[in-house]
C-alpha positions as CSV (number, residue, x, y, z in Angstrom):
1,X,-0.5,69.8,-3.7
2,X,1.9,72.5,-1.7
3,X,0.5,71.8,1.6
4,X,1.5,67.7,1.0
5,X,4.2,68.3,-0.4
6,X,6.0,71.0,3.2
7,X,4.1,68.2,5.0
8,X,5.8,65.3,3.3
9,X,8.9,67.8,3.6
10,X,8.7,67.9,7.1
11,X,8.4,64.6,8.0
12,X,11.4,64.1,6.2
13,X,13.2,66.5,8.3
14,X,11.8,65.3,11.1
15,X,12.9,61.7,10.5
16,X,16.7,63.2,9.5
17,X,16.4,65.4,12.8
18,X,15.9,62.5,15.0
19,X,12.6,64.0,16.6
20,X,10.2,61.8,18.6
21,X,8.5,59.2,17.2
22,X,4.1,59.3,16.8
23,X,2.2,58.3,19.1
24,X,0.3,55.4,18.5
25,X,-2.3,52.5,20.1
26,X,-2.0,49.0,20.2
27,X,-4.2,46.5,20.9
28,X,-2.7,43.8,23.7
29,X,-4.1,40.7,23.9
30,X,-2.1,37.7,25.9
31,X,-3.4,34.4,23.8
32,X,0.0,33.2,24.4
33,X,2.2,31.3,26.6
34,X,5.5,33.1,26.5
35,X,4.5,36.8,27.2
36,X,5.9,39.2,29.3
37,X,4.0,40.5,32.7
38,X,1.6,42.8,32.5
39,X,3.6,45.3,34.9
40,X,6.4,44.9,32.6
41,X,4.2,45.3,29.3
42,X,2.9,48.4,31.1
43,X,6.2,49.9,32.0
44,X,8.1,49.1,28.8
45,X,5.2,51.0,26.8
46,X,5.3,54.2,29.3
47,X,9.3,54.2,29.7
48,X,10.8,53.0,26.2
49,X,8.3,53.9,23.0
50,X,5.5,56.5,22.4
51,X,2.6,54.0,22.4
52,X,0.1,56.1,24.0
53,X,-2.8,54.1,24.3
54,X,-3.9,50.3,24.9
55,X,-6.9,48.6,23.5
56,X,-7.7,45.1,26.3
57,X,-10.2,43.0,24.9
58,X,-11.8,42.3,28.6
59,X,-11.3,43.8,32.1
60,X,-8.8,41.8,33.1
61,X,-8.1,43.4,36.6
62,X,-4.2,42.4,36.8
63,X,-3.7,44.4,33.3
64,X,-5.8,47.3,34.6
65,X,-3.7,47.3,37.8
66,X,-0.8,46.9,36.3
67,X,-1.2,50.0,34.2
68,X,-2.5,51.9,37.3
69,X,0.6,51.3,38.9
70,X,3.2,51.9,36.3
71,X,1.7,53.4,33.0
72,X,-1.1,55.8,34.7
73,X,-0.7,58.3,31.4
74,X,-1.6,55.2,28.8
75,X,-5.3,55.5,27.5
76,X,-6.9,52.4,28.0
77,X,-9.8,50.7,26.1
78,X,-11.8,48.5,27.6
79,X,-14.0,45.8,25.5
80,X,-17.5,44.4,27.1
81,X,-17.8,40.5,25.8
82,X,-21.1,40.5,23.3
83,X,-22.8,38.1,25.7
84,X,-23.3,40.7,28.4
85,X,-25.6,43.4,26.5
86,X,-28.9,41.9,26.4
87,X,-29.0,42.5,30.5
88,X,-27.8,45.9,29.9
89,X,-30.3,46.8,27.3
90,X,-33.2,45.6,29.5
91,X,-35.7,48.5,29.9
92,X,-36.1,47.8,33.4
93,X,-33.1,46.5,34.8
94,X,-30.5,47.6,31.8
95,X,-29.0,50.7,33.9
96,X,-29.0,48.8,37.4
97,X,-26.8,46.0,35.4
98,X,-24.4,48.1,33.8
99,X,-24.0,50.6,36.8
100,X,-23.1,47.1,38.6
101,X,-20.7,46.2,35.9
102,X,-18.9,49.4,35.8
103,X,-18.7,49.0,39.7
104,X,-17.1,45.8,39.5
105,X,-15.0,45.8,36.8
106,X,-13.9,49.8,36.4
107,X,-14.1,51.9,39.5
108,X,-12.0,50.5,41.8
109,X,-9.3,50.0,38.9
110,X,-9.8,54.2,38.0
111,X,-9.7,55.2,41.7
112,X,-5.7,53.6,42.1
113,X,-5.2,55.5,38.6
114,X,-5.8,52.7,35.5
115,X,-6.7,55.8,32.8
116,X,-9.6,54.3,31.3
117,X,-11.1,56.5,28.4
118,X,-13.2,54.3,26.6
119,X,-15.3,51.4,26.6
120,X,-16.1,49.1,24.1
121,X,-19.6,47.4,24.1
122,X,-18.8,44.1,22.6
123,X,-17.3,43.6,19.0
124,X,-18.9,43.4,15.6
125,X,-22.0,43.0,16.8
126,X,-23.3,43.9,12.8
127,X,-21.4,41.5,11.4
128,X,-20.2,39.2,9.6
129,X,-21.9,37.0,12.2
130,X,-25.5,38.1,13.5
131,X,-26.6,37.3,16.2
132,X,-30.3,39.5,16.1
133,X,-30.9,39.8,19.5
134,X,-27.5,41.4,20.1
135,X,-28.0,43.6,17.4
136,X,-31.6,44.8,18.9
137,X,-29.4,45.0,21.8
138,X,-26.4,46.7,20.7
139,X,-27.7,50.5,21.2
140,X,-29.6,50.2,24.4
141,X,-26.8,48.9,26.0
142,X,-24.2,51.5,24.9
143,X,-27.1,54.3,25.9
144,X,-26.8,52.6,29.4
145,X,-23.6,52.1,30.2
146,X,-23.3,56.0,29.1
147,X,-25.6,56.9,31.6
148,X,-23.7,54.4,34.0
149,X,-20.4,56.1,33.7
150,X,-21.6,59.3,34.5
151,X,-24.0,57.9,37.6
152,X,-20.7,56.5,38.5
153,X,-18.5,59.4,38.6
154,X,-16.5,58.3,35.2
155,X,-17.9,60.6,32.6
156,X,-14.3,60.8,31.0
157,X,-14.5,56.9,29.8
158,X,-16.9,57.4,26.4
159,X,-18.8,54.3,25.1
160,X,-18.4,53.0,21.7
161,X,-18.6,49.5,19.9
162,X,-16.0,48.5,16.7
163,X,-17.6,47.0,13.5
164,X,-16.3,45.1,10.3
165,X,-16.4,47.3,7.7
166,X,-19.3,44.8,5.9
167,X,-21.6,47.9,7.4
168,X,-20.8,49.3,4.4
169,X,-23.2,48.0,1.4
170,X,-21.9,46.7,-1.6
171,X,-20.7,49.4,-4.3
172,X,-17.6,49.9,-7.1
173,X,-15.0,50.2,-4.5
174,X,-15.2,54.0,-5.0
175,X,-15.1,55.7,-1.9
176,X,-17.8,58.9,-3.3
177,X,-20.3,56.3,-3.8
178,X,-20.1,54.2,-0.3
179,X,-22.9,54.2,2.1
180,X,-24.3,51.8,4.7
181,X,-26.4,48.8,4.1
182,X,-29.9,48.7,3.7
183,X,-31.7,47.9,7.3
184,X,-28.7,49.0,9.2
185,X,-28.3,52.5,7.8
186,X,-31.9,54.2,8.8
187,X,-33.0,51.7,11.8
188,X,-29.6,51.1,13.5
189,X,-26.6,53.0,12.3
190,X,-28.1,56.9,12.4
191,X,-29.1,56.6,15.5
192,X,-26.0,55.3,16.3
193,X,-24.3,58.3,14.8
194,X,-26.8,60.3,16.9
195,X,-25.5,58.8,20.3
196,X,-21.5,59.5,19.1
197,X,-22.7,63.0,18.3
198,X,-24.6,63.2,21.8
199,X,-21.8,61.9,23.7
200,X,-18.8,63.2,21.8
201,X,-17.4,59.2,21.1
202,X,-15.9,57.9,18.2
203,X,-17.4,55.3,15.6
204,X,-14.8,52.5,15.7
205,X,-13.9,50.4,12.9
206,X,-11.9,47.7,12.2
207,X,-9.8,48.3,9.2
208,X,-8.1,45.3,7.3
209,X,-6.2,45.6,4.4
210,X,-4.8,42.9,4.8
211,X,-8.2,40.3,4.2
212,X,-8.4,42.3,1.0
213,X,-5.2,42.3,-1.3
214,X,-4.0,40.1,-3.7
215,X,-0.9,39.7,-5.6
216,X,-1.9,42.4,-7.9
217,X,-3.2,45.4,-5.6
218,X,0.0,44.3,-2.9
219,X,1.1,47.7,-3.3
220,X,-2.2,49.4,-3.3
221,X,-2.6,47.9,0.1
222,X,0.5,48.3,1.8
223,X,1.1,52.0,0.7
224,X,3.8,51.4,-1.4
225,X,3.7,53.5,-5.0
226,X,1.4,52.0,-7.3
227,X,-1.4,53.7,-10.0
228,X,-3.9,54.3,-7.4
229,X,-8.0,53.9,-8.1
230,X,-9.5,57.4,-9.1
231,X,-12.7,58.3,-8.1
232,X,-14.4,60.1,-10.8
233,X,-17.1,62.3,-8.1
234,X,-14.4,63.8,-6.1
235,X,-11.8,63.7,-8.7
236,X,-9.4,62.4,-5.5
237,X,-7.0,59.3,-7.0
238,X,-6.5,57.1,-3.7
239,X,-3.4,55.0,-4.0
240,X,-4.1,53.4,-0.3
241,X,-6.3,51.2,-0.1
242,X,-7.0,52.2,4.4
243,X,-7.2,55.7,3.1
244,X,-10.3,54.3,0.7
245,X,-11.6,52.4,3.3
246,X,-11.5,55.5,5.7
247,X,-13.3,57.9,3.4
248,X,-16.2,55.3,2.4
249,X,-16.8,55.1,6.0
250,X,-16.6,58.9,6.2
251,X,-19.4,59.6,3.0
252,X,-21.6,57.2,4.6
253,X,-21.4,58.9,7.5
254,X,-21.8,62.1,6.0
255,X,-25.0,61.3,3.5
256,X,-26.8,60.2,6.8
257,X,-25.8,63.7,8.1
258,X,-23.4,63.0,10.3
259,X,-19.6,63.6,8.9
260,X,-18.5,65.2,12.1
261,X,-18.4,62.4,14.3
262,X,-15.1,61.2,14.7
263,X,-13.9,58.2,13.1
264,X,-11.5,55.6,15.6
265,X,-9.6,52.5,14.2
266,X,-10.0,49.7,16.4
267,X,-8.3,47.2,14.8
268,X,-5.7,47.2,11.8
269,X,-2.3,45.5,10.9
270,X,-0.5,43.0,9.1
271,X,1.0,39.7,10.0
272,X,4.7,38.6,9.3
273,X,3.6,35.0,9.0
274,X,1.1,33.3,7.1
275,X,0.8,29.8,5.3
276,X,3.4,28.9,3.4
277,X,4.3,30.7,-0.2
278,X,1.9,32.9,0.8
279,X,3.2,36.4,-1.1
280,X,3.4,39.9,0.7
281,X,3.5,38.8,4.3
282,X,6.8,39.1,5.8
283,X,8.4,42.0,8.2
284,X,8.9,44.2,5.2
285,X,5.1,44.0,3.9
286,X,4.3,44.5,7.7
287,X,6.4,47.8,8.3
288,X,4.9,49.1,5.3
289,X,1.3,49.4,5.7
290,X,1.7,50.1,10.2
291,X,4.6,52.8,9.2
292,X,2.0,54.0,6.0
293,X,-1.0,53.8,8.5
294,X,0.5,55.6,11.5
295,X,1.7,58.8,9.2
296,X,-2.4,58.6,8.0
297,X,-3.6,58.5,11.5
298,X,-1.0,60.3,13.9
299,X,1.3,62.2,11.7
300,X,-1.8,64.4,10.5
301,X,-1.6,63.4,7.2
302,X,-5.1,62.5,7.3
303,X,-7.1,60.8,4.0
304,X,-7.9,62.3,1.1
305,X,-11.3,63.4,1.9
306,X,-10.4,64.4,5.5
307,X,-7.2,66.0,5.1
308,X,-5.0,67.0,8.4
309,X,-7.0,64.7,11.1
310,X,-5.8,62.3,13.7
311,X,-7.7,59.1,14.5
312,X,-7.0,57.5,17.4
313,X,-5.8,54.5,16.4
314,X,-5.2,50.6,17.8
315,X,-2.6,48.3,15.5
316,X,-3.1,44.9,16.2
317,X,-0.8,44.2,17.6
318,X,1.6,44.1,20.2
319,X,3.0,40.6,20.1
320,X,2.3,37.5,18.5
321,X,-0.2,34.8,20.1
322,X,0.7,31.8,20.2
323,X,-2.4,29.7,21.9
324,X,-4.6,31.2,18.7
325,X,-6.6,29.0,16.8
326,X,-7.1,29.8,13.2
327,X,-5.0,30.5,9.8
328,X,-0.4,31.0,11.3
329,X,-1.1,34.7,10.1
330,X,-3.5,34.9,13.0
331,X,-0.7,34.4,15.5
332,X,1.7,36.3,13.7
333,X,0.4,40.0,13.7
334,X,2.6,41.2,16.7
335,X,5.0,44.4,16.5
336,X,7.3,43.1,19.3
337,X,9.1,40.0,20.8
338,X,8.2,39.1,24.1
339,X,11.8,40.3,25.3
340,X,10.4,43.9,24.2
341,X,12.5,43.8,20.9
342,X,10.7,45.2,17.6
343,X,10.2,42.7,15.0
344,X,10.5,45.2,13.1
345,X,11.2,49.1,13.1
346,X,8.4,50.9,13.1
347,X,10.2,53.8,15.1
348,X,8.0,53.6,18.2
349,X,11.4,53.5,20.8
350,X,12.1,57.0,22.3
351,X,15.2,58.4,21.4
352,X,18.1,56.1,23.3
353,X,15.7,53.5,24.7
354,X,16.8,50.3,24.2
355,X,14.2,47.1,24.7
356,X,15.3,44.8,28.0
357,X,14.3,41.0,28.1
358,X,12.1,40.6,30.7
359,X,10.2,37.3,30.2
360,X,7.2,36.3,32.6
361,X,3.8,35.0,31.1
362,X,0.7,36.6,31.7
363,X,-1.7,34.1,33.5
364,X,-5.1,35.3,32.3
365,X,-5.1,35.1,28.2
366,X,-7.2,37.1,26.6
367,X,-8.7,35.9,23.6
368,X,-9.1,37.2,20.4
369,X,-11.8,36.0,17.9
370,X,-10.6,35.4,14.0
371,X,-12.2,38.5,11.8
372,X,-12.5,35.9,9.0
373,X,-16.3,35.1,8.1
374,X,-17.0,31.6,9.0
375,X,-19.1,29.1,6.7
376,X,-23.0,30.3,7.8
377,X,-24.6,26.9,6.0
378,X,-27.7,26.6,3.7
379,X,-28.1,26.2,-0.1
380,X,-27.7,29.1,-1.8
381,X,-24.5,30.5,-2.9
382,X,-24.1,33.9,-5.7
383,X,-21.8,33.9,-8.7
384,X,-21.1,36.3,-11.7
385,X,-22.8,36.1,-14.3
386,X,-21.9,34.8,-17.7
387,X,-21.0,37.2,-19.9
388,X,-21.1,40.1,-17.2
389,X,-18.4,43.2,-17.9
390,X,-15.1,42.3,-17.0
391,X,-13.8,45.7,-15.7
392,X,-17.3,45.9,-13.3
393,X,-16.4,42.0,-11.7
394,X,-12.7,43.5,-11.5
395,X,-14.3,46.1,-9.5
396,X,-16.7,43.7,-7.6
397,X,-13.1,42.2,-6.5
398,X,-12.0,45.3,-5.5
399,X,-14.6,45.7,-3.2
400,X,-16.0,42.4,-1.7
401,X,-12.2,41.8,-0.8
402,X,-12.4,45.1,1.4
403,X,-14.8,42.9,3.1
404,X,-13.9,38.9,3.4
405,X,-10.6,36.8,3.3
406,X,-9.4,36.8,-0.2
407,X,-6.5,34.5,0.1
408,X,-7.8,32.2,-1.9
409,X,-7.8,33.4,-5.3
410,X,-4.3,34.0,-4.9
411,X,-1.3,32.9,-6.4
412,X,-1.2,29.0,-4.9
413,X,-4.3,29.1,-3.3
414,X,-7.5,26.8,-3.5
415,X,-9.2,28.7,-6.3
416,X,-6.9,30.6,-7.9
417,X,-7.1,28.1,-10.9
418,X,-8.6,29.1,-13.4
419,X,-6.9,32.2,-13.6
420,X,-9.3,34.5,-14.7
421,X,-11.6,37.5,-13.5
422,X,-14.9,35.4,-13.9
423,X,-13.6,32.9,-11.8
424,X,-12.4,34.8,-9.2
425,X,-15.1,37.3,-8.9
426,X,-17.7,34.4,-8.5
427,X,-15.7,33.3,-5.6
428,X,-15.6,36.7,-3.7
429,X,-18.6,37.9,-4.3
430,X,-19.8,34.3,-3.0
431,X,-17.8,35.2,0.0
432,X,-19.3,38.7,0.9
433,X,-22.9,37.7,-0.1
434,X,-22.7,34.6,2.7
435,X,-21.0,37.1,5.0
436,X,-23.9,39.5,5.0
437,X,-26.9,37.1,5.6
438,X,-27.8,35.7,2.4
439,X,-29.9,38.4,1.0
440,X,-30.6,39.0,-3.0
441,X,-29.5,42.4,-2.8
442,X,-26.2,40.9,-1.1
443,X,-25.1,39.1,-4.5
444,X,-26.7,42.2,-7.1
445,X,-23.3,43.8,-7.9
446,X,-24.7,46.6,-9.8
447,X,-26.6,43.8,-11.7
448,X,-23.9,41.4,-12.4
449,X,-24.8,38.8,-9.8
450,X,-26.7,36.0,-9.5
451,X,-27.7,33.9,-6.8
452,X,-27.8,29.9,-7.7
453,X,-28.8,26.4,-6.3
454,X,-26.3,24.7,-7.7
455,X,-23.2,24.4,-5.4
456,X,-20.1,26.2,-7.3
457,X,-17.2,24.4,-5.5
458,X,-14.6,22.4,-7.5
459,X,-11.6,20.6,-6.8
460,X,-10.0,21.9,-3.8
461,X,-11.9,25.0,-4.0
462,X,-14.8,25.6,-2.0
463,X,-17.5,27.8,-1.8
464,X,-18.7,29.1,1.6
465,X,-22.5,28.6,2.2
């Protein structure tokens, strides 16, 4: 408890002392039509805040140049769309194709001085939508484009790939007793973890919060005080709800033998918007869990389970988009105005910078898909059981909304009514088992699931399938 408590001490002083700032990453996409320039994006994040890295989700070339030219010490992450794997994970072409595609999209960029350190092979390939073939994919290609990079002469740039956090298989919520799902653990996942361990990358995930919490666990998931969830095996009592997600990823990790790889954050944030009467989205909500997420990641506060690490982090994001489909949160998770102003203070300015309006949209937009799972059709859907413990479908809720949009068992939405755990669980645990391809194991829940014909939906509430 000593060691917390100087380090909580210290950051305190810190704060009161004025000192710089964390570092931090952010991812920038441009689905918008009211953004700044790239150039000026790049210079504002060099010159005026301690943003230290950029996450692009394609290789835009005017982004890459226009960190080249003015942000050359800005890490940058580069993603791979999922369609172009397959060629790269052909056994006979595969390393010709990527070599080709770092060529063409990288070199050129690195040589005038874009600092490109990692690159992404598509995103959430596992899940929640499959796509087989780019699964069976998934690890050739990232072996290739390794051996592209350093072919190349860019062995600095590692290869990884971010995943939903469905990777992990249903459980209690309890961090000690998280592992991987069964069929992606042993066939695809270790030697996975192999390849980081070979090549000294990170596994990225993309940690949402935010699709998890309700009214009750607000706090839980924004770090604000709150009774926390113990967890009996490690007698640890996690009162975040990221720093639970982090160390379930970590002890599956570890119980395939393989707890030293490092861990990344690709994506994780929280939206100032959403649909109307929606509780705990606003600027407030929205400081708290990037503010109580950066002290996690940069500040070396680390989790319970891996106390005093970094992990190099994304928030998403930098500004709001616009031109994006979907739910109003979905444009709404930006950190800054497109005149460079914060939305709200997370302390990322350096000390006397002040933001300067420079409006100029970007011309290439670069979209971002919805992490919400989307409707995957059939007949099946899974519900609790009748009768079934209370405090274990509590826990079921706990969990599957780590994984899938909870929303609407909330207060005012769709099937909140009737208020009551039975109710409630049915409907997430629906969600989580259509998310994960529809298997019996998907809707077990420690045996309190049941998988039916008969469709569950009623009123203005309905049940994925």
């Amino acid at each position: 408890m000593l060691p917390l408590l100087l380090l909580l001490a210290t950051a305190a002083l810190a704060a009161a002392q004025g000192l710089p700032p964390l570092p931090i990453g952010v991812n920038y996409g441009a689905n918008a039509d009211n953004l700044p320039s790239p150039a000026a994006v790049a210079t504002f994040l060099a010159t005026k805040t301690t943003v230290n890295r950029v996450k692009l989700f394609d290789a835009n070339p005017a982004f890459l140049d226009a960190f080249a030219a003015n942000a050359p010490a800005i890490s940058i992450a580069v993603s791979i769309p999922n369609s172009a794997l397959p060629a790269f994970a052909d056994r006979a072409a595969g390393l010709d194709a990527a070599r080709g595609w770092v060529r063409d999209n990288l070199a050129a960029h690195v040589a005038r001085g874009a600092n490109v350190t990692l690159l992404l092979a598509g995103n959430e390939i596992l899940g929640p939508t499959v796509v087989p073939d780019l699964v069976v994919a998934l690890l050739p290609a990232m072996r290739r484009l390794h051996q592209a990079l350093q072919l190349e002469g860019l062995p600095q740039v590692r290869v990884t790939t971010p995943h939903y956090l469905g990777i992990l298989a249903p459980s209690d919520g309890i961090p000690s007793n998280a592992r991987f799902r069964t069929g992606l653990d042993a066939k695809v996942l270790a030697p996975m973890l192999r390849f980081h361990n070979e090549t000294g990358s990170p596994l990225m995930v993309n940690a949402y919060p935010y699709f998890s919490y309700n009214a009750q666990n607000l706090n839980y998931a924004v770090f604000r005080p709150n009774a926390g969830v113990y967890d009996p095996a490690t007698k640890l009592n996690y009162t975040s709800m990221f720093d639970a997600q982090m160390d379930a990823i970590y002890t599956a990790m570890k119980k395939l033998g393989f707890g030293d790889v490092q861990i990344a954050v690709g994506e994780a944030g929280w939206p100032t918007q959403a649909e109307p009467g929606q509780v705990g989205v606003g600027p407030e909500e929205a400081r708290d869990f990037n503010a109580g997420m950066i002290r996690v990641c940069s500040g070396g506060k680390g989790t319970p389970l891996m106390p005093g690490r970094t992990f190099e982090t994304y928030i998403f994001s930098l500004f709001d988009e616009n031109q994006k489909p979907g739910p109003i949160a979905e444009r709404n998770f930006g950190i800054f105005n497109p005149d460079f102003t914060p939305k709200y203070d997370l302390g990322l300015l350096r000390d006397g910078s002040s933001a300067s309006a420079s409006p100029n949209p970007s011309p290439n937009p670069s979209p971002k898909p919805s992490p919400n799972p989307s409707p995957s059709g059939g007949g099946k859907w899974c519900v609790a059981k009748a009768g079934a413990d209370a405090t274990t479908l509590r826990n079921n809720i706990n969990y599957a909304c780590g994984f899938v949009d909870c929303k609407p068992i909330q207060s005012g939405g769709g099937c909140f009514d009737p208020n009551n755990v039975q109710s409630h669980a049915s409907f997430v645990m629906n969600a989580y088992y259509q998310a994960n391809g529809r298997h019996d194991y998907d809707c077990d829940f420690k045996g309190t699931g049941m998988v039916t014909s008969s469709d569950p939906s009623y009123g203005g509430c309905k049940y994925v399938s």
